[in-house]
C-alpha positions as CSV (number, residue, x, y, z in Angstrom):
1,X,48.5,-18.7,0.0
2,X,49.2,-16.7,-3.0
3,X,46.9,-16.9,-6.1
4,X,47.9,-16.7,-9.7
5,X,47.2,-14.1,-11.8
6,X,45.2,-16.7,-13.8
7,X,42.8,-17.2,-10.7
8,X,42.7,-13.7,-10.0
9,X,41.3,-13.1,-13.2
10,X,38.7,-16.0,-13.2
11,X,37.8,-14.8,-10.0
12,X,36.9,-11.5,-11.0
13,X,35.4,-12.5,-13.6
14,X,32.8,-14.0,-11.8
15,X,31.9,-11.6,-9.6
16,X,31.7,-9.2,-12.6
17,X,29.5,-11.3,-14.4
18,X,27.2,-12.4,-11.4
19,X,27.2,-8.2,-10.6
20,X,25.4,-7.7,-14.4
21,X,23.0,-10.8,-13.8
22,X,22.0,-9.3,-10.8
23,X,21.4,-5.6,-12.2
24,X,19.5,-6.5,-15.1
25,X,15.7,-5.8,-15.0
26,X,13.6,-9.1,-15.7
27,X,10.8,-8.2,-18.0
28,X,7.6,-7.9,-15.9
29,X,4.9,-11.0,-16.1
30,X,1.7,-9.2,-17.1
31,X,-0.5,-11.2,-15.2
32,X,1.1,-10.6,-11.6
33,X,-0.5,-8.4,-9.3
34,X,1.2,-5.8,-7.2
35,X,0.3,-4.3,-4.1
36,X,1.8,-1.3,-1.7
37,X,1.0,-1.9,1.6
38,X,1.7,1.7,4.0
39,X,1.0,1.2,7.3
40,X,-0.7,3.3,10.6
41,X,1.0,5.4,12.5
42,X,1.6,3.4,15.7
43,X,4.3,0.8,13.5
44,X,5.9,4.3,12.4
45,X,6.6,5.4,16.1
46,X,7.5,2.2,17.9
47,X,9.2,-0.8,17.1
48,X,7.0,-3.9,16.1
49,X,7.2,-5.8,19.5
50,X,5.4,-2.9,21.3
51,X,2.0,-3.5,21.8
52,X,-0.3,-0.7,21.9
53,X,-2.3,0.2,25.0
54,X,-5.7,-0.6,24.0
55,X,-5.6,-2.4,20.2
56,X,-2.8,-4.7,21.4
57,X,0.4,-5.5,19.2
58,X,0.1,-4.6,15.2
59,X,0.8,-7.3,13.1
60,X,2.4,-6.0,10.6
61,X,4.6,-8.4,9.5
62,X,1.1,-11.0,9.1
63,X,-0.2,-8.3,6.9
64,X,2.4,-8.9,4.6
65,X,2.1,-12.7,4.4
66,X,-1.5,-12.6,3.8
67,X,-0.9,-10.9,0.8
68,X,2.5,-12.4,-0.4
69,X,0.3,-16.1,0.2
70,X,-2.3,-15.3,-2.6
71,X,0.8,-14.8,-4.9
72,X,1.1,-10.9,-4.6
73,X,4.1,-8.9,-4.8
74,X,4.0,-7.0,-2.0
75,X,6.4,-3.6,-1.3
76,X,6.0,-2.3,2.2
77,X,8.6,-0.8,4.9
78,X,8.6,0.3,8.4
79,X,8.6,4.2,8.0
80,X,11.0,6.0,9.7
81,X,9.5,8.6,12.9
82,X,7.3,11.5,12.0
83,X,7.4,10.5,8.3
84,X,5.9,13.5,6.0
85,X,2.5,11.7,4.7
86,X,2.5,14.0,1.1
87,X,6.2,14.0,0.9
88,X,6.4,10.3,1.4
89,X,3.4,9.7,-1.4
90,X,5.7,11.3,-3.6
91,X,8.1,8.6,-3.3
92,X,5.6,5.6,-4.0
93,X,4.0,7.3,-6.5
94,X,7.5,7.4,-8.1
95,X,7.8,4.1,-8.2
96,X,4.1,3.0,-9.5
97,X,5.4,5.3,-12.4
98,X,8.1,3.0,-12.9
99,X,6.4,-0.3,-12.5
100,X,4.2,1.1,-15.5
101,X,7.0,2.4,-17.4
102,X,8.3,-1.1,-17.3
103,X,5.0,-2.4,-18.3
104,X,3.0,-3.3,-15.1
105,X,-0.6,-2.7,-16.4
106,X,-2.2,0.1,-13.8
107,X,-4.8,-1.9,-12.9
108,X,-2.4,-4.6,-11.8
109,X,-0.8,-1.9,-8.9
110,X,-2.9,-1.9,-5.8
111,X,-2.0,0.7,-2.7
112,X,-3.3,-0.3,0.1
113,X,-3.1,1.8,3.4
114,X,-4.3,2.0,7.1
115,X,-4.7,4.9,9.3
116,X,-1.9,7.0,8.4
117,X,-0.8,4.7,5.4
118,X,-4.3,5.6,4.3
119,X,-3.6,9.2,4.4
120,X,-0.6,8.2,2.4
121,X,-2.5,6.5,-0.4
122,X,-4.8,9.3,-0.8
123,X,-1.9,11.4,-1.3
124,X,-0.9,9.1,-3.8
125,X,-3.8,8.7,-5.4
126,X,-4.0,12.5,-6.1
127,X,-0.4,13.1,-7.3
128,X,-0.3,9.7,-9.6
129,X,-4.0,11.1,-11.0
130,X,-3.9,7.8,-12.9
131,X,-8.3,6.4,-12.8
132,X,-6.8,2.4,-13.3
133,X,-4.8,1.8,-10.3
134,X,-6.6,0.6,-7.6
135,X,-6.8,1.9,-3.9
136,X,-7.6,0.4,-0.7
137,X,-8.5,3.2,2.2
138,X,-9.2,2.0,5.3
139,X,-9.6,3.5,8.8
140,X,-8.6,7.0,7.1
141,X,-11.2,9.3,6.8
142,X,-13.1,12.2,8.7
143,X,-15.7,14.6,7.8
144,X,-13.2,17.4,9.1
145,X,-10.9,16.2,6.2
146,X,-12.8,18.0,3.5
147,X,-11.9,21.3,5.1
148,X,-8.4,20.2,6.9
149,X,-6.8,18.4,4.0
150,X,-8.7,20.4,1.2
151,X,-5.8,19.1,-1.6
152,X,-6.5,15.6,-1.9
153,X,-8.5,14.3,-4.7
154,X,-9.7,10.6,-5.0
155,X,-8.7,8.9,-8.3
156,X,-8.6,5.6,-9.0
157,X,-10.7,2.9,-8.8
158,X,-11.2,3.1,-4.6
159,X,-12.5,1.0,-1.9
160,X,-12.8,1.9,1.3
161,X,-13.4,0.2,4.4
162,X,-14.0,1.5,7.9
163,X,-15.1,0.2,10.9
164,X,-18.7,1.6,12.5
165,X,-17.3,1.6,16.2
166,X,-14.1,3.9,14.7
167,X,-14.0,7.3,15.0
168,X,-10.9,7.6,13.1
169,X,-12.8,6.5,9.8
170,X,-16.2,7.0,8.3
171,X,-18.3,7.1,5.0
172,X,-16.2,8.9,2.7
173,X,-18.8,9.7,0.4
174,X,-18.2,13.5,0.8
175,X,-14.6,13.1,-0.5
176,X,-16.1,11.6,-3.7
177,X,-18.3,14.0,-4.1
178,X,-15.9,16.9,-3.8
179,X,-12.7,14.7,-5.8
180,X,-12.1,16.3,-9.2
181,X,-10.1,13.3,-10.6
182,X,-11.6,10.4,-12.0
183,X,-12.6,7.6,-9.8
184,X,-13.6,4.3,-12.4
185,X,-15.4,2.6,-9.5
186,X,-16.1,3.2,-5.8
187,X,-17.4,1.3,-3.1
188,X,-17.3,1.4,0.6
189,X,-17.9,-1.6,2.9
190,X,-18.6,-0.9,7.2
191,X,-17.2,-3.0,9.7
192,X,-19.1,-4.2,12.9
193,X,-16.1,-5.6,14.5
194,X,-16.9,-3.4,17.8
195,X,-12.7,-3.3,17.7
196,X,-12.7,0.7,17.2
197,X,-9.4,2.1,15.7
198,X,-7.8,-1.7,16.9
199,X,-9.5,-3.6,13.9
200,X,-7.0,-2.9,11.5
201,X,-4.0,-3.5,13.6
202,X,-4.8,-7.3,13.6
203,X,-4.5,-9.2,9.7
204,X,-8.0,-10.2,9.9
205,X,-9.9,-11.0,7.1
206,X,-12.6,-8.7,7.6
207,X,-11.0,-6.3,6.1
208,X,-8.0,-8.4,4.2
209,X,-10.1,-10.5,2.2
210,X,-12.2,-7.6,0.4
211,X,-8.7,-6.0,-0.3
212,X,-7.2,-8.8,-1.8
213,X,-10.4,-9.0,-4.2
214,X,-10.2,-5.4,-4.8
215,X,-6.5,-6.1,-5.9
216,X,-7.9,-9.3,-8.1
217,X,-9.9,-6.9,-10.2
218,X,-13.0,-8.0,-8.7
219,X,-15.0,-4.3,-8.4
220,X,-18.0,-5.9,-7.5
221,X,-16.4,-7.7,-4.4
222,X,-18.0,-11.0,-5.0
């Protein structure tokens, strides 16, 4: 049927009008909390129904929730095969920078990675070099690391968390000792799951719960 010119316009109109609502920026609520979830390297390289060999299925998508129930905002993707780990800290430390430019308070941003994504977050932790924002590493460090990956620097106020039976992560201590950024507060917390590398593939609360407190502010992890 054909439309009038009249409708056309009203139509238009509309869509026009809903296109600007939906562009402009909302001005941040200081109080919310943000975190950056980056995941481990076995979600990268298969799709999420796969279950691995050993750890079982990665639940990746309970992660989230966990987080997104205790009222965060939380920004995570699958990563795309053989994803650059500096390279692709470039690109969420780009967009911490403008969650702060738009007047997210640092210590309001958490980055929270595993395995991998925990490689990542250091990454980002050196190039953002900002000692508020707060950091969650977990399952992500060797003692090899200080010679192998001699350009990252913790800064930040950092957590980490590693599991005893893992040999995939351990006491990072060394890192903080040889980081030439400034680090606010640190604290590290072992695991006895007995899981190995497979406890941070599940969303258990092991390791969630002192993350989300981390996230909360709560330094002291009570």
């Amino acid at each position: 049927m054909k439309q009038s010119p009249k409708f056309l316009f009203t139509f238009l109109l509309t869509i026009f009008c809903s296109f600007i609502g939906f562009s402009q920026s909302k001005t941040p609520n200081k109080e919310q909390r943000y975190i950056f979830f980056l995941h481990n390297a076995f979600v990268e390289q298969n799709d999420l129904s796969v279950a691995h060999p050993e750890y079982g299925k990665a639940e990746y998508n309970e992660i989230l929730d966990s987080y997104r129930k205790d009222n965060f905002i939380v920004f995570s993707e699958k990563r795309s095969k053989n994803t650059n780990a500096a390279k692709y800290a470039e690109k969420i430390v780009k967009q911490i920078k403008k969650l702060i430019k738009d007047g997210v308070s640092p210590n309001k941003i958490t980055v929270i990675g595993t395995s991998k994504g925990g490689y990542i977050a250091q990454y980002v932790s050196t190039y953002l070099a900002n000692p508020d924002v707060n950091f969650v590493f977990i399952g992500c460090f060797r003692d090899s690391d200080i010679q192998e990956i001699p350009d990252i620097n913790f800064c930040g106020n950092i957590l980490t968390i590693y599991e005893k039976s893992d040999v995939y992560g351990v006491d990072a201590i060394k890192r903080k000792e040889t980081s030439k950024l400034k680090i606010n507060h640190f604290k590290q917390i072992e695991l006895n799951t007995n899981l190995k590398h497979g406890f941070l593939y599940k969303a258990s609360d092991e390791w969630i719960v002192p993350s989300k407190k981390w996230a909360n502010g709560n330094y002291d992890l009570n």
